[in-house]
N, C-alpha and C positions, 0 to 999 in steps of 0.2 A: 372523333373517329378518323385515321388515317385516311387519304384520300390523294389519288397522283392521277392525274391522266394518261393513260395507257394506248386507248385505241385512237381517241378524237382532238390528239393535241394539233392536226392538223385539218380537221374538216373546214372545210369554207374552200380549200385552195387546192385547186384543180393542179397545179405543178410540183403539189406534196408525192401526188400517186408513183412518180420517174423513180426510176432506183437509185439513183444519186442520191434524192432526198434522204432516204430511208438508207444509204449507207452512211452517210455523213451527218445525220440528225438522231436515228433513232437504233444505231450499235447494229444495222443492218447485216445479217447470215452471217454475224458473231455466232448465236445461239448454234446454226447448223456446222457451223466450225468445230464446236464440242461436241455436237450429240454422235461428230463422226468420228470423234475417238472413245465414245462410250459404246457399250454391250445395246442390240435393242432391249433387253430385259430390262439394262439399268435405265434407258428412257424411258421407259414405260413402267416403271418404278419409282422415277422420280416425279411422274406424273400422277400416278395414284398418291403420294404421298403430299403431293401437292390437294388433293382432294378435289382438282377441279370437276366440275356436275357441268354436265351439256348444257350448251344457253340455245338449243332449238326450242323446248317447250316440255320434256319429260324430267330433265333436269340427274341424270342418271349420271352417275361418274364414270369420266372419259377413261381413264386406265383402268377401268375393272372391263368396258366396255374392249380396249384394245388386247386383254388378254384373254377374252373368248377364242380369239384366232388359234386354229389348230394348227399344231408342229402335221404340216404336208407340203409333200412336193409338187401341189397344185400351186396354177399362181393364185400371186393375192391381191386383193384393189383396195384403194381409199377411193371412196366415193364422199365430195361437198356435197349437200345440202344444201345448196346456192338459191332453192325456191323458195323466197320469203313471200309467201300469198297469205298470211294472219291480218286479219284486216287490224289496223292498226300498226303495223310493225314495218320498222323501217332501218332495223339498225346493219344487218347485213349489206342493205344498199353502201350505205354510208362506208363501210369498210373496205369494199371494194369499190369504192369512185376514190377514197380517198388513199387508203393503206394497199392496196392491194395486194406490195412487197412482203406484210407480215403476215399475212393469209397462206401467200405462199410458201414462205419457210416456215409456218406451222404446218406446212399438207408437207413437205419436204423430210420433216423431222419424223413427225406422225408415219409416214411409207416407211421410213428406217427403220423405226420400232416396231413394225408390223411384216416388216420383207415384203412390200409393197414394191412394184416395177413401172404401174401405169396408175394415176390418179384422173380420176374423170370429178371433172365441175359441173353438176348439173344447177344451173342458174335458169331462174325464171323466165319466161319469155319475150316478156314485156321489159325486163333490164338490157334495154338495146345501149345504150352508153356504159351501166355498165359490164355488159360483156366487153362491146371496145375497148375498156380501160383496161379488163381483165386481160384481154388477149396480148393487148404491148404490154403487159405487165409481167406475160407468161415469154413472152419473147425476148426481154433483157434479162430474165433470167438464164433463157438457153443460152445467151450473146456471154455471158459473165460464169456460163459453166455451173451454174448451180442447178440446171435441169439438161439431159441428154445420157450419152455414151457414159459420161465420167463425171459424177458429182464431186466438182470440189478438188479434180484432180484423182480422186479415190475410184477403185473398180467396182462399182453400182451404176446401173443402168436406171436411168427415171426419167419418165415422160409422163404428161399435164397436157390431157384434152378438156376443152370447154363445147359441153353440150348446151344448146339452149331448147327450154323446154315448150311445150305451146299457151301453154296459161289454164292449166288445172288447178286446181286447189287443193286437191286428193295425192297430187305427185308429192306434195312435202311430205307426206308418210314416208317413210323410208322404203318399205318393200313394192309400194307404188312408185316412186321414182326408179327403182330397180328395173321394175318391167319395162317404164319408159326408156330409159337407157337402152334396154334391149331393143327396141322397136316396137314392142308389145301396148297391147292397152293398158292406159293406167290404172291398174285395179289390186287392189293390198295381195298381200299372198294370207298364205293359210300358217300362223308359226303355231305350232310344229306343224310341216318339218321344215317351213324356208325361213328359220332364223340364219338373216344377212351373214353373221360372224362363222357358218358353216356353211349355209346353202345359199349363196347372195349376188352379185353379178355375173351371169353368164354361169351359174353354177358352182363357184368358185366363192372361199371365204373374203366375205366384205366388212370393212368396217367402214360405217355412213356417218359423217359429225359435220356439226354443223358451222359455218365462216367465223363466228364469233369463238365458238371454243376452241378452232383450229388459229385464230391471231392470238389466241391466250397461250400457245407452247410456246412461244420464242421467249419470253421475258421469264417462262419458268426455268428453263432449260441456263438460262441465259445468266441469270439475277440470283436463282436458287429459287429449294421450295418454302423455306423461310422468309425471304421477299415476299413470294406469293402471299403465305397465308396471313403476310402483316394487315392485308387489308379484309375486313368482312368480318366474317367470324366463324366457329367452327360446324364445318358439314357444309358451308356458307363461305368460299371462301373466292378475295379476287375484286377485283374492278370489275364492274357492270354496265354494258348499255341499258337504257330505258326510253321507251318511245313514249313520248306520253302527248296528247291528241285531244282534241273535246275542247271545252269550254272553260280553258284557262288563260291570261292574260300571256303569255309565254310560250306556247307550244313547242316543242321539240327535242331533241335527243339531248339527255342528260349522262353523263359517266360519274356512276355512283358507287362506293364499297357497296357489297352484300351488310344486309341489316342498317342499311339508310333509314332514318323513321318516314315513313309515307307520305304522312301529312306534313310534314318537313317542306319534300319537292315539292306538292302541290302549293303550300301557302308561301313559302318562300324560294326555292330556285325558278315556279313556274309561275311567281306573282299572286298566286291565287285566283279565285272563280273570277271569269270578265263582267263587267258591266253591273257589279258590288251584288249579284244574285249568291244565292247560296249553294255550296256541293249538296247533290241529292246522290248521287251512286257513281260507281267504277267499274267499271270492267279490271280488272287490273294485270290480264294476262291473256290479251286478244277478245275477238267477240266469243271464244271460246269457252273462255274462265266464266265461272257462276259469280254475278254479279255482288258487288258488296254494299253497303249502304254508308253513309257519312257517320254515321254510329259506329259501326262497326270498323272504321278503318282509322281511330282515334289511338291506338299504341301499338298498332301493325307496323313490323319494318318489314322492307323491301326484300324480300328472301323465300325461297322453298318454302323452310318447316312453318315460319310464323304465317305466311299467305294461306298456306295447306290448315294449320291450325282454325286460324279466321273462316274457313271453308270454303274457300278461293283457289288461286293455283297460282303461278311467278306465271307460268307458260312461256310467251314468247318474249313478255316484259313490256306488252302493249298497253301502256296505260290511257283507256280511255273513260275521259272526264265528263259528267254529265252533269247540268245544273238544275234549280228546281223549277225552270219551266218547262223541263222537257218530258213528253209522253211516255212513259214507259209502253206502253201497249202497242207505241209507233217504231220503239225500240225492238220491242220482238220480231214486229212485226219483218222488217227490215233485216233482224238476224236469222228469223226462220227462211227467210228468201234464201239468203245467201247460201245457207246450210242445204236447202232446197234444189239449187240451184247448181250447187259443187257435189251436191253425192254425184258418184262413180256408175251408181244404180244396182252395184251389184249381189247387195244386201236386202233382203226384202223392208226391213225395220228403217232404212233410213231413208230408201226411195218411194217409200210408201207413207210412212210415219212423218217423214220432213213437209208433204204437202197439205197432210191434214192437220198439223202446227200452221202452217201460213193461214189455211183456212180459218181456222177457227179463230187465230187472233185477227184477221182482216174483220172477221162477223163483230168480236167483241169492239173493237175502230170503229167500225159505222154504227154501232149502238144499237142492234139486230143480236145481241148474246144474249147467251140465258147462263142463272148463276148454274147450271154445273156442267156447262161448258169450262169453268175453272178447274174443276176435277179434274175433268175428261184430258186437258192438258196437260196435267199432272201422269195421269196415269200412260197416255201416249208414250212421255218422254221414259217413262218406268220401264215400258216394252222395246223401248231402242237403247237403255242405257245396258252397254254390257253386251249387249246382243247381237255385235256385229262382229266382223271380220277383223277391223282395225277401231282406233279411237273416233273413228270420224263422228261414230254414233252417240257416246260421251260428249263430242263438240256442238250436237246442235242439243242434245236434251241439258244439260248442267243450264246454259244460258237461259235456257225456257221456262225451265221448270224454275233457277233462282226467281226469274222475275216475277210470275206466278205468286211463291213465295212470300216475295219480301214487298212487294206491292200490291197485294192481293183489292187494297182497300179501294185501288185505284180502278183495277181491274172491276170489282162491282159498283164503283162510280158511274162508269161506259155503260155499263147495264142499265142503274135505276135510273140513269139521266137520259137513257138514248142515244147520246152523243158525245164525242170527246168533249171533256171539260176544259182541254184546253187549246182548243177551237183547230184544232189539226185536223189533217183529213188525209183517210189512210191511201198511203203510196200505193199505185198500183202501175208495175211496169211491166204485167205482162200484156197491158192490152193498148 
């Protein structure tokens, strides 16, 4: 399977982020050189044909997404996606501590093809380094005229603010980080009628993508959409980050074609399980994704449809690894917190439903369940999937209910034994 390093042939080195670097190593606002003698249509055409799919966690293609935008005389925004809060997920960081420059001429290109005048960053709150990367990053580009009065020399006006957000978990919805932008609470909108692409920052058409798929236009634009699609495979297509986390000899960001075999990374780029235990499950797309088991991830590649197929999801591309000493019941437990913890509250199903998930699995942890207490979770996560406002409600039931599931055996262990089997004892941080 073809394979070139694209985003991470520089991580490790803090001196790669200068624009020097990136002019003189990696064909640096070449790419924005042509797309300013192309139509936006035709960039935005060459992007659809590229088939690139968003790498935030829906996985939706980016040019069908960019020609939502309606022919008006309102302005228009690009709005980053810069809030990587997926527990697991780290590759956006990595992009902008290291590349920053090709994030930007992807937000640069991206404004062109959309008649974009102002691009707002919204980055996470806790990326205190890198925001600072971000901001000299955004400053040699005004120094070098590729952001300001005249891109390039040419009569387009473009300007790049970076907002930093307070540390939600909810803002990386899209229509939630919208509000936050505004000042407002962070809380989903209602689509219909506030889909971003018509009704979206400030009222005004938005298109929201996310750091990883906005460093993927330059080398389309740049290379061609034949380049692109050399790597992955079809509907699948492009060089991949992957964060992958847990209990492998190797941890960390790998760059992989789309349709990598799975088990591939895990046994061989990431060493395999530490301390010669065995894989028991994956998350394989934040703690979001519905868990999958070591069975089940035996001829999965690294992609959309085959994740989705497996009944899983790519999502953020957070692979976290779990081995076979570890409690599944402590794993929920843990997930239902978090999910508990980030709803918004605005939703009855999630701010209600999320604390009776933590309950019921903390009761099952101390050996205090009863078997249909297993039900009972089952059916919980049934009343919050689907039910809410935004996806959030899908993120905490899918994980809940897989584990549920596919562990079920373990789950009435905790029961008939009284006590974790394998002598854990359940987390409690709220007290």
């Amino acid at each position: 399977m073809k394979s070139e390093l694209v985003f991470s042939k520089y991580y490790g080195e803090p001196e790669a982020a200068g624009l020097n670097n990136y002019l003189n190593n990696d064909k640096g606002y070449d790419a924005l050189k042509k797309a300013l003698e192309m139509t936006p249509e035709g960039i935005t055409q060459m992007v659809k044909d590229s088939e690139l799919r968003g790498r935030g966690g829906a996985g939706f293609p980016t040019g069908l997404k960019w020609g939502f935008i309606p022919k008006t005389n309102k302005p228009k925004y690009l709005v980053v996606n810069a809030d990587e809060s997926e527990p697991g997920t780290f590759k956006d960081r990595a992009i902008m501590n290291y590349t920053p420059h090709m994030m930007i001429e992807g937000c640069i290109i991206s404004a062109l093809a959309i008649d974009a005048h102002i691009i707002y960053v919204y980055i996470r709150g806790e990326f205190v380094r890198e925001a600072e990367v971000l901001e000299k990053a955004i400053e040699e580009a005004y120094s070098a005229r590729y952001l300001g009065n005249t891109v390039c020399g040419k009569d387009y006006k473009l300007d790049m603010v970076v907002h930093r957000g307070a540390g939600a978990y909810i803002c990386g919805e899209e229509t939630a980080l919208l509000n936050s932008l505004e000042g407002k609470r962070g809380e989903p909108r209602i689509k219909p009628p506030y889909f971003p692409a018509v009704h979206g920052a400030f009222g005004c058409p938005t298109v929201v993508n996310n750091v990883e798929t906005l460093a993927a236009i330059p080398g389309i634009v740049r290379e061609g959409v034949d380049w692109f699609k050399s790597f992955g495979r079809e509907k699948n297509t492009g060089m991949k980050l992957f964060c992958v986390s847990g209990h492998v000899n190797k941890p960390g960001l790998y760059e992989k074609p789309y349709g990598y075999p799975f088990m591939k990374l895990i046994e061989e780029d990431c060493g395999g399980i530490w301390k010669g235990r065995k894989l028991k499950a994956v998350f394989p797309g934040g703690s979001s994704s519905p868990v999958l088991t070591a069975e089940e991830l035996k001829d999965v590649a690294l992609d959309f449809d085959d994740l989705q197929a497996a009944g899983s999801m790519l999502g953020s591309s957070a692979i976290m690894v779990m081995d076979d000493s570890t409690c599944m019941v402590q794993v929920a437990i843990r997930t239902a917190y978090f999910y508990y913890e980030e709803s918004c509250g605005q939703c009855t199903p999630c701010r209600e439903g999320g604390k009776w998930l933590l309950d019921l699995n903390r009761r099952l942890e101390s050996g205090n369940g009863k078997m249909e207490d297993l039900d009972l979770i089952a059916d919980i996560c049934d009343k919050i999937d689907g039910k809410t406002i935004c996806a959030f409600g899908e993120a905490t039931a899918w994980p809940l209910r897989s584990l549920v599931k596919k562990f079920r055996h373990e789950y009435e262990q905790h029961i008939l034994e009284g006590k974790c089997p394998f002598g854990g004892k359940a987390p409690s941080w709220e007290q």
